[in-house]
C-alpha positions as CSV (number, residue, x, y, z in Angstrom):
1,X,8.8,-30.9,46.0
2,X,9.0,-27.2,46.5
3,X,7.4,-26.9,49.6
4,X,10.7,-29.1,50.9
5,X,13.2,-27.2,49.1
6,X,11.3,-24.3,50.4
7,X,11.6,-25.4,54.0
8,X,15.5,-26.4,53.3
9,X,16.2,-23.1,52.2
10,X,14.9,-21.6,55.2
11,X,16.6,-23.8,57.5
12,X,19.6,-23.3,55.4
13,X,19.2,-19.4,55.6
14,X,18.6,-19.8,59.6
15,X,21.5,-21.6,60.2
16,X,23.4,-19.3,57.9
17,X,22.2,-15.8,59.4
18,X,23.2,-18.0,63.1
19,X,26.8,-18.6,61.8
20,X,27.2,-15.4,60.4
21,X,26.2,-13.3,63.8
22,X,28.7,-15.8,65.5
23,X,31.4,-14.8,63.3
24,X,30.9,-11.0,63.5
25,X,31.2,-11.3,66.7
26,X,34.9,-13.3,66.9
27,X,35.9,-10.6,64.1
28,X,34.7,-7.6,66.2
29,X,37.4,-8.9,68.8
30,X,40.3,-9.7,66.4
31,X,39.6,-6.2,65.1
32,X,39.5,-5.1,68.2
33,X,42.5,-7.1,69.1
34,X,44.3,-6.0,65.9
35,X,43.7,-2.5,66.5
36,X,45.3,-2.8,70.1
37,X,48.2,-4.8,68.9
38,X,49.6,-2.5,65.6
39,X,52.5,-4.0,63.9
40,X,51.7,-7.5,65.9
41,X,51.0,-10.0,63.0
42,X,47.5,-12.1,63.5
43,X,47.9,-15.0,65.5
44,X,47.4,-18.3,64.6
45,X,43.6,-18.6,66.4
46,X,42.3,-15.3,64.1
47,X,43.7,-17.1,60.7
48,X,41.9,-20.4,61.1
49,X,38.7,-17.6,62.2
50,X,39.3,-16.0,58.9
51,X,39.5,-19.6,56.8
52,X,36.6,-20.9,58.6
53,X,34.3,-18.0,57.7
54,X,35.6,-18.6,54.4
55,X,34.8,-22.0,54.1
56,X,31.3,-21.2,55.9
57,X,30.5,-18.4,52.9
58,X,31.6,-20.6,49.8
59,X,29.4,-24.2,51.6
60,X,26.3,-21.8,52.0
61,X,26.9,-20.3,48.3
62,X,27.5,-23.8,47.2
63,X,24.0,-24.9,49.0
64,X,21.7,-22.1,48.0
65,X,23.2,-22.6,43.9
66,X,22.0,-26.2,43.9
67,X,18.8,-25.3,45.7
68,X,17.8,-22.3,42.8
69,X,19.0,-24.8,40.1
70,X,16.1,-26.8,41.9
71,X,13.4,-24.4,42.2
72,X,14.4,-23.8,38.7
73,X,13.5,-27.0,37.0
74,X,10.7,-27.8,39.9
75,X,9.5,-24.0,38.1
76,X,10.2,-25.7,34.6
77,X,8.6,-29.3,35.3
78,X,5.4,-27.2,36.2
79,X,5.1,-24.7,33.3
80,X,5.4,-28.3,31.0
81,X,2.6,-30.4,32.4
C-alpha cells in the first residue's frame, strides 16, 4: 500500500508543480498588467485567476494531508505486526 500512495503523491506533486508554473505565469501578466494600469482596479478575468489559485492551493493541501495521515498509519500498521 505505500508504494501506491507513494506513486499518488508523486503524480499529485507533478500535477501540482504543472499548475503552479501555469499560474505564475498568468500572475506575471496581471502584475505586469497591474503595474501598467495604477489606480485601474483588477478586472474581473485576474479575480477568478486569484480564486482559482486559491482553490488549486487549499485541494492540493487537502490531498497531500490525507495522503501523510496515510503513510502514517501504513508507518503504524508496520511497526505493529
Amino acid at each position: 500500500m505505500a508504494a501506491e500512495i507513494r506513486d499518488q503523491m508523486l503524480q499529485e506533486a507533478a500535477l501540482a508543480a504543472r499548475f503552479s508554473e501555469i499560474y505564475r505565469r498568468h500572475f506575471a501578466e496581471l502584475i505586469e498588467r497591474l503595474n501598467h494600469n495604477l489606480g485601474t482596479p483588477p478586472d474581473r478575468d485576474g479575480l477568478r485567476l486569484c480564486i482559482e489559485a486559491v482553490d488549486m492551493m487549499l485541494a492540493t493541501q487537502t490531498y497531500l494531508t490525507r495522503a501523510i495521515a496515510q503513510l502514517g498509519m501504513a508507518a503504524e500498521t508496520r511497526r505493529a505486526a
